[in-house]
N, C-alpha and C positions, 0 to 999 in steps of 0.2 A: 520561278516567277520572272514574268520580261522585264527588262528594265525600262520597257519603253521608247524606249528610241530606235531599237535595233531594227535594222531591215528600212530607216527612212533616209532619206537622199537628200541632200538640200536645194532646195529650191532656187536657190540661183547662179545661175551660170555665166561664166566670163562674156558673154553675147548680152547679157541683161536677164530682167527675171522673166523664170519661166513660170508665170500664171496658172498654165497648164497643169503642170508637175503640181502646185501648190493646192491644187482644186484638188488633185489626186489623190491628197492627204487628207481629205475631208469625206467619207464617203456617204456623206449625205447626197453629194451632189449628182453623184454615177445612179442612187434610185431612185430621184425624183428628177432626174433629165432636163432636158437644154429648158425647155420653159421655167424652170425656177429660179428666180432671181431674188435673193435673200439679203434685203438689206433692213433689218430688224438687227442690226451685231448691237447696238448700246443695249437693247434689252437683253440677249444673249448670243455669244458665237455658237457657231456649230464646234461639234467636238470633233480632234483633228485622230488619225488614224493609233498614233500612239499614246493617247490618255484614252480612247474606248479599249482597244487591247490589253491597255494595264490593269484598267477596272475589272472587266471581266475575265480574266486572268486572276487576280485575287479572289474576286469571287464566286469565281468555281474550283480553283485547284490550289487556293494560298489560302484561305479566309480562318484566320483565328486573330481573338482579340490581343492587345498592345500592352506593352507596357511593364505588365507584372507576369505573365507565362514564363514558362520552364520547362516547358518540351520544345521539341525541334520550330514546330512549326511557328508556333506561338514566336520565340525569340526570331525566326525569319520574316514576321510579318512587323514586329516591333524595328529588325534592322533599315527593311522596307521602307517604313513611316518615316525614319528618323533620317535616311536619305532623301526622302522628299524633302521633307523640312529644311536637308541642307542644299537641295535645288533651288528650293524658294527663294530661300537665304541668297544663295547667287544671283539669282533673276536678281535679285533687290537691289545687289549691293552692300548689304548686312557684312559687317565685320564677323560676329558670328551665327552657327544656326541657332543658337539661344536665344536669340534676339525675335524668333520667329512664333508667332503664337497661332496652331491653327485652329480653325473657327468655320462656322457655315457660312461667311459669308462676308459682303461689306458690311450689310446690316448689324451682323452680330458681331463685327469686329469693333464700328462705331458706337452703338451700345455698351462693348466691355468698356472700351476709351474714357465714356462720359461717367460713367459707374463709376470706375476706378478713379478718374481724376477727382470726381466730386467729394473723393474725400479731403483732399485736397483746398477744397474752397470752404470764403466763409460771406458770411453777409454781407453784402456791397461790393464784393469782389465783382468782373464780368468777363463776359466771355462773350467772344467776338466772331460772329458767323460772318458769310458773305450774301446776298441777295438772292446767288447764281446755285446754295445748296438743292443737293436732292434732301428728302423729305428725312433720310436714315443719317443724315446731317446738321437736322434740326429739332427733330421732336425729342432724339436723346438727350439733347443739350439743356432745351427746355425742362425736360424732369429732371435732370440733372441742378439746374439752375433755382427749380422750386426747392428742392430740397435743400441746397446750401444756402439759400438767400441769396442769389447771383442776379446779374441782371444780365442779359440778350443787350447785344449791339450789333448792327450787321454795316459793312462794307456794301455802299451803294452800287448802279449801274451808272458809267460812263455814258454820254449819246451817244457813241459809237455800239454801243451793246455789250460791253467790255468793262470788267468789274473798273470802279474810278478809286484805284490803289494813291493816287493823290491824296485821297481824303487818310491814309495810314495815320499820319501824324496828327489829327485831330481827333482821332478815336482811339489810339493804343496810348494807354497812360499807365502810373503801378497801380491800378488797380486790375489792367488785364491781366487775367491768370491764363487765358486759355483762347488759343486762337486757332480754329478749325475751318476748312477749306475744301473744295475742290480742287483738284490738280487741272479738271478738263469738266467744262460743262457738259450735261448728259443735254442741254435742250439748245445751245449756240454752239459746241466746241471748242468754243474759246477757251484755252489753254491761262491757267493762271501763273503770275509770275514768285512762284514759292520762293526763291531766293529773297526776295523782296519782302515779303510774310517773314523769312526766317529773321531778317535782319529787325527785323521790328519788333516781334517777339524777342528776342534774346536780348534787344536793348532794355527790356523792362522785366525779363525774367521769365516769361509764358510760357509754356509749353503751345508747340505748334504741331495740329492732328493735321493729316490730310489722307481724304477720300480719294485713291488713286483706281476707283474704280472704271473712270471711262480711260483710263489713260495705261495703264497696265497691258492694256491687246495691242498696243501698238510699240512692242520692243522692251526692252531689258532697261531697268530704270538703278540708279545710283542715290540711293537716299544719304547717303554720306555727303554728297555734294548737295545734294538739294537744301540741303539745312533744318529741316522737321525732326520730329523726335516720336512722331508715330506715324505709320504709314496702311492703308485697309485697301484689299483687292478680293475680286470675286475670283473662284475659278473655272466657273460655265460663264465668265465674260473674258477671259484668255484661253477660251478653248478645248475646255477639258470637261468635266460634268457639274451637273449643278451642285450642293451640300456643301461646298468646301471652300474655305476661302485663306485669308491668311490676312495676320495682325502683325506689323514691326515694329517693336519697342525697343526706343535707343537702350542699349543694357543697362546704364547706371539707374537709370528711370524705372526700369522693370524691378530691378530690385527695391526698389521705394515702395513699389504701388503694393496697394493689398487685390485681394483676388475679388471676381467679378461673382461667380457662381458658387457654393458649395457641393462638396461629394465625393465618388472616388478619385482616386489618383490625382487630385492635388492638394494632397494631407503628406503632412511627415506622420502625426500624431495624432487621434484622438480618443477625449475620453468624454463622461455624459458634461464635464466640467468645462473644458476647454480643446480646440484646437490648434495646431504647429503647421504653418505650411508646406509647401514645397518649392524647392526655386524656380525662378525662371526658366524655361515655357510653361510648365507643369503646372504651374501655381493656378495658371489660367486657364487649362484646361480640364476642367470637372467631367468626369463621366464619358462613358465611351467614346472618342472621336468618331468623326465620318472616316475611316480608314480609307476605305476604296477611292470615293471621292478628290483625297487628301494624296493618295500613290497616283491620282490618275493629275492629277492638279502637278505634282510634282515630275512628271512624265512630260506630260503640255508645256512647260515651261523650260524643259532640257530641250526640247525639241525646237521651242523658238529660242533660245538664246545661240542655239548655231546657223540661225538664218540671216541671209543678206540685207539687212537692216536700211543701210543706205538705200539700196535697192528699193527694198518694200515703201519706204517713206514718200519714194522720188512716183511710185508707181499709185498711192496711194491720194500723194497732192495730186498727179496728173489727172484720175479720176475726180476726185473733188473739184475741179478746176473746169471741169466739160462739166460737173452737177450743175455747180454755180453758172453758167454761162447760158447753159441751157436754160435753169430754170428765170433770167432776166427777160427772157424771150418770152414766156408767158402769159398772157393777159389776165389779168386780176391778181396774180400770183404775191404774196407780199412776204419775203423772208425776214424772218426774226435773229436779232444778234448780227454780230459782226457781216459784213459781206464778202468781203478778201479772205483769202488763203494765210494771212500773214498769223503766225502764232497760233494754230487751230490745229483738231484732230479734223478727219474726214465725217464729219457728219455732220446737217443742216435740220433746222424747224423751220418750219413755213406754215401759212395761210395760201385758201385758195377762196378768194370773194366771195360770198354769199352761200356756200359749202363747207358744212361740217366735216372735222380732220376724219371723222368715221365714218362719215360715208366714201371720204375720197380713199381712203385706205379699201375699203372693200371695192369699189371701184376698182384699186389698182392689184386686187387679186384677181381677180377674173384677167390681167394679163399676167397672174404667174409673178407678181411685183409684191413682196412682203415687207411692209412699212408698218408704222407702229402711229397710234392716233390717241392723241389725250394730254393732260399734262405732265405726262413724264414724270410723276412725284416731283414735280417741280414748281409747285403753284405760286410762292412768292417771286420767281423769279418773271411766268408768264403774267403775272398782274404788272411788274416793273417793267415788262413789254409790250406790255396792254392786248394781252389777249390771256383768254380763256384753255385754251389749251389750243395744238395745233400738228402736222404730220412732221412727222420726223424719217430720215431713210438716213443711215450710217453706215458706212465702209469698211470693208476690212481687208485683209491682205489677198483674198482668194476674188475679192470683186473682181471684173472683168469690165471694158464698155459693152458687152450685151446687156450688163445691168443697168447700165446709166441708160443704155436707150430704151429697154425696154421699160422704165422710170419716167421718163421723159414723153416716150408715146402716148403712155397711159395718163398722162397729166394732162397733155391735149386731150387724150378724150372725154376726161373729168370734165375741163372746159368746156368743151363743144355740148356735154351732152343736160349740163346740171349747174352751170354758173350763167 
């Protein structure tokens, strides 16, 4: 079985980064050629050359299931897994891979989160969103909240477009149990300040979730430092394939919680009477995992945590900096959220006057420009910006300026030909 990484180069060299090289590793790019400009990454990356090798590789020449086998294969595909897991675990920052719960997804990671905590709560208790969630950040919360008698409070928008964390001390009281977050808006970028979240929680005892799924593709993150006590990432949004995602639970915490799903393999014991469960990760994992997904997840993330990070960032704001620049030049063009580079990932929503985000996105395929139009599962937040939905194009490391101009051209021609 590959381990994924082998036979890749790093992409950045004592000259600066090599772009090149990095598109290399992608080979979406080499069969749909120079006109494809892919800036859809908040909705998904492309998969980078060693998580589709890993994948298919398991499953053609490795594939048996985890866990409980006792033939060769079987315990190699189990070692396999549990490797990932301790990839993941690094990517995070996790103390241990125990700590690591894998899952399909951000979705089903925030889902277990609000499950699990709910037991937790009781009548009057509340739990505190922010304005700037995706949807897989709020509607768990809400069933969550119907069931224990909880009440929904959310963390307004700033006028700058930027969550207004001034208000913390007027909304976290002991009755917060439960304070859940974006790390990085999927519809401004705006990066939230968790440190600031943790400290507020822990002064009242809360546990603090945060959805790290826009913020994840962009380097190797430290949840130790950050201060949270659960952490949810996709792994077709770092690179790897879609099914598989990963859940961090501070370990003392995990041992507290009870499990999200019932089934195999996360029982010690059962009988028609009662069940015993299984510790941490296990507990939380019922029934077959996404293996392949999960080895290729774990692959994608060995692979960027030896990349030029500095680099990438410095290459990543330079692009976002000609987006933003370009797109002030526009006429009718109206961006949503923050407008400076200061504290953001690379990605932008906008308005374009009198043009629906859907027609400007098809629009902008016919120059080979793939942007993403709607509300981004983000509809409390586009109301608190006073729009309906709107186009969104987001950066990733393999972007290029052919993207931003070929971005940019096609936005004049949106203009010229439909506003």
């Amino acid at each position: 079985m590959s381990d994924g990484g082998r036979g890749t180069q790093r992409a950045a060299t004592r000259a600066g980064l090599d772009v090149a090289g990095l598109r290399g590793e992608f080979p979406i790019f080499a069969a749909m050629g120079p006109r494809f400009h892919y800036l859809d990454n908040a909705a998904t990356g492309q998969i980078c050359r060693a998580a589709a090798e890993t994948l298919v590789d398991f499953e053609t020449r490795a594939r048996a299931n985890v866990k409980r086998g006792v033939y060769r294969l079987a315990d190699e595909a189990t070692r396999a897994f549990e490797e990932a897991r301790a990839r993941i675990a690094g990517y995070l920052g996790a103390r241990e891979a125990r700590e690591v719960v894998i899952t399909s997804g951000t979705t089903h990671a925030l889902n277990l989160a609000a499950h699990t905590l709910c037991a937790r709560l009781h009548p009057g208790d509340e739990i505190l969103l922010t304005c700037a969630e995706h949807h897989s950040n709020i509607v768990p919360w809400q069933l969550a909240g119907r069931r224990a008698g909880a009440v929904i409070r959310a963390v307004p928008l700033a006028e700058d477009g930027r969550l207004d964390l001034d208000r913390l001390e007027a909304l976290v009281s002991r009755r917060t149990k439960v304070v859940a977050a974006t790390h990085c808006s999927n519809v401004t970028g705006a990066l939230t300040d968790i440190g600031r979240l943790a400290e507020a929680a822990r002064a009242v005892g809360a546990v603090l979730v945060v959805d790290g799924a826009q913020r994840a593709p962009h380097g190797p993150l430290d949840v130790q430092a950050l201060g949270c006590d659960l952490y949810a990432f996709s792994g077709h949004k770092v690179f790897a394939a879609t099914g598989a995602g990963a859940l961090w639970i501070r370990g003392e915490l995990a041992d507290e919680l009870p499990p999200f799903m019932g089934g195999g393999e996360m029982i010690r014991r059962v009988t028609l009477e009662a069940s015993t469960f299984a510790p941490p990760p296990h507990r939380f994992e019922a029934g077959t995992p996404p293996i392949g997904p999960a080895l290729a997840l774990g692959a994608a993330v060995a692979w960027l945590a030896g990349l030029d990070w500095p680099a990438i960032h410095a290459h990543e704001q330079r692009l976002l900096e000609r987006l933003l620049e370009g797109l002030r030049t526009i006429r009718g063009l109206r961006l949503l959220g923050p407008a400076d580079t200061r504290a953001r990932a690379p990605l932008v929503s906008f308005l374009v006057e009198g043009v629906h985000p859907h027609d400007v996105c098809q629009l902008l395929d016919a120059f080979g420009v793939c942007t993403r139009g709607g509300h981004h599962c983000a509809q409390p937040l586009h109301e608190a910006l006073g729009a309906e939905a709107s186009v969104r194009a987001s950066i990733a490391l393999y972007n290029d300026d052919a993207d931003i101009d070929a971005l940019l051209a096609g936005l004049e021609e949106v203009v010229r030909r439909l506003a």
